[in-house]
Structure formats: structure tokens, C-alpha cells
C-alpha positions in Angstrom: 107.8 26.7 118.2 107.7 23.0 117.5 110.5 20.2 117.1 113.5 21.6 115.3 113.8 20.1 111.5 116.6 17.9 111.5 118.0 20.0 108.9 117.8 23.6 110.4 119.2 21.7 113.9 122.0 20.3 111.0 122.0 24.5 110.3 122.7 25.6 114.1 125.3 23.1 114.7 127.6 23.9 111.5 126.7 28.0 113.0 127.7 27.3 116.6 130.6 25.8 115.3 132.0 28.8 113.5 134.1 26.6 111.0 132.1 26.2 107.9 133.1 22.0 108.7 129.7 20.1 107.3 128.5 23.3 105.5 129.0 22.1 101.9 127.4 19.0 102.5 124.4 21.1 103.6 124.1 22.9 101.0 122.0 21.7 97.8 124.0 22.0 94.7 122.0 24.7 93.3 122.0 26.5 97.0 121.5 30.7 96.8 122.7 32.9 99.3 120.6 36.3 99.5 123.4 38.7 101.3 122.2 41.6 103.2 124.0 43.8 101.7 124.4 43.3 97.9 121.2 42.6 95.2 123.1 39.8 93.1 122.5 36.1 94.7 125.4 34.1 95.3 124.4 30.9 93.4 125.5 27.3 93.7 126.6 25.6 96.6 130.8 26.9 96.1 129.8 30.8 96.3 127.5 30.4 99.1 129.2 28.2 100.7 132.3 30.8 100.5 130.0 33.7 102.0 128.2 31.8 104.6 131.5 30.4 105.8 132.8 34.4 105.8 129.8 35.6 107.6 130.8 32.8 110.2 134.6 34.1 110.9 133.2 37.6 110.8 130.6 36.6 114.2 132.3 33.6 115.2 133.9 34.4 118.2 131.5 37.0 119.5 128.1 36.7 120.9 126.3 35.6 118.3 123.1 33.7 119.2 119.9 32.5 117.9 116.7 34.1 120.4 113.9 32.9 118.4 112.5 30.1 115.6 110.0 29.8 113.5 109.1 26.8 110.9 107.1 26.1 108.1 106.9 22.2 106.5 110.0 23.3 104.3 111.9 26.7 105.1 112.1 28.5 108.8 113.1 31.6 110.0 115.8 32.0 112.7 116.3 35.3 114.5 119.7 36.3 116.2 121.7 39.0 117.8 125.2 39.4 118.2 127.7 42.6 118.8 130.0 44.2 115.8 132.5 47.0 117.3 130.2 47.9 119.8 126.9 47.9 117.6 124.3 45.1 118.7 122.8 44.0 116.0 119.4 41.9 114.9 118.9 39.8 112.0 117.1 37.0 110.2 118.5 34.2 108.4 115.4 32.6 106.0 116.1 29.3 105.3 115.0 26.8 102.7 115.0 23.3 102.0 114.4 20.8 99.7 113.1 17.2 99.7 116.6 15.5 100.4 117.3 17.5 103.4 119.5 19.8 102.1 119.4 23.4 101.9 118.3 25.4 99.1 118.4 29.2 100.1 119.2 31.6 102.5 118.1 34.8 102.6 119.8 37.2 105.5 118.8 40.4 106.6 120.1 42.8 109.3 118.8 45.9 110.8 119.8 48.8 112.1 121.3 50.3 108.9 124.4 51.5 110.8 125.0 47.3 111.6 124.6 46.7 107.6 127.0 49.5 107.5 129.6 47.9 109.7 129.2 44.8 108.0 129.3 45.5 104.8 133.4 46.2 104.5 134.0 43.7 107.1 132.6 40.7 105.0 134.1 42.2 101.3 137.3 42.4 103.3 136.9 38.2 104.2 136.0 37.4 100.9 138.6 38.8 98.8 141.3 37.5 101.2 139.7 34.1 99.8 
């Protein structure tokens, strides 16, 4: 696995957390967020900022945990599992970076369908409440 990126252990801290505090400052300006469940980016740092920070009060609280990492000189991907209403589910957040530390995309994707399925209404529900 390798030494953590400063950036990605930046990444787990702001997760761990489950407030969104030190996410916007993480994010590059021109950060896109790849949901799992719609085809349209979320670009710039405000909207995917707003739907990371959602996905975070959504698992926050639960068991939500990273099992594995992998690196590259300038992205990594970051396996977890946690439990929705009694479905466990897997995913993978791909993560990339630029030069100044800062993220530039993240790409999420979950699997089984029925945890897409649960997660879907749950995160529309968190962001129109914002």
C-alpha cells in the first residue's frame, strides 16, 4: 500500500470527521464530483462540496470505514463499507489531485444495486433540504 499522500490522509480526516469542516479548502476550485447515482457531474468546488458534505450526514454516524487503499503519483482509490437500513454496502471513492495538493475529482461508485437504490432518495432528500 505505501505512505498515505498527505492529501488523501487530509481526505480521511475531513471523512472520519463527518462534518464537511476543512472540505472546501480541499477542494480545487474547479473540483467535480462523479455521484453514483446520477450521469451529470457536480462541478466546482460549491456543488461538490454540497454533495460530498451530504454523502457525509447520510453515513456519518454509522459504520462507515475505509478497508483498503490504493495510490498512484496523483489520484488513489479508497474502498469502504458501511450499513444503510440494514443493507451493507461496498464502494469506491476515486480520487484526484492536482499539483497544489488539492483535490480535483471524485468519482464514487457503490454496488449492490439494491444499496444505490437505498441511497439514491436518501441523498436527494439531504440536498434539497440545503
Amino acid at each position: 500500500m505505501g505512505l498515505t499522500p498527505p492529501v488523501i490522509q487530509r481526505w480521511v480526516d475531513v471523512v472520519e470527521n463527518h462534518s464537511g469542516q476543512g472540505l472546501g479548502e480541499l477542494l480545487a476550485e474547479d473540483a467535480v464530483f462523479h455521484p453514483p447515482a446520477r450521469f451529470a457531474p457536480q462541478e466546482g468546488r460549491d456543488k461538490a462540496a454540497a454533495c460530498l458534505s451530504a454523502a457525509g450526514k447520510l453515513f456519518g454516524g454509522n459504520d462507515f470505514r475505509y478497508v483498503g487503499q490504493w495510490y498512484a503519483e496523483r489520484s488513489a482509490v479508497l474502498e469502504f463499507t458501511v450499513s444503510l437500513d440494514g443493507i451493507h454496502i461496498n464502494g469506491i471513492d476515486m480520487i484526484e489531485w492536482n499539483d497544489a495538493g488539492q483535490i480535483t475529482s471524485v468519482k464514487v461508485m457503490l454496488r449492490p444495486v439494491k444499496a444505490l437504490q437505498a441511497v439514491m432518495p436518501k441523498m436527494a432528500e439531504l440536498l434539497q433540504s440545503r
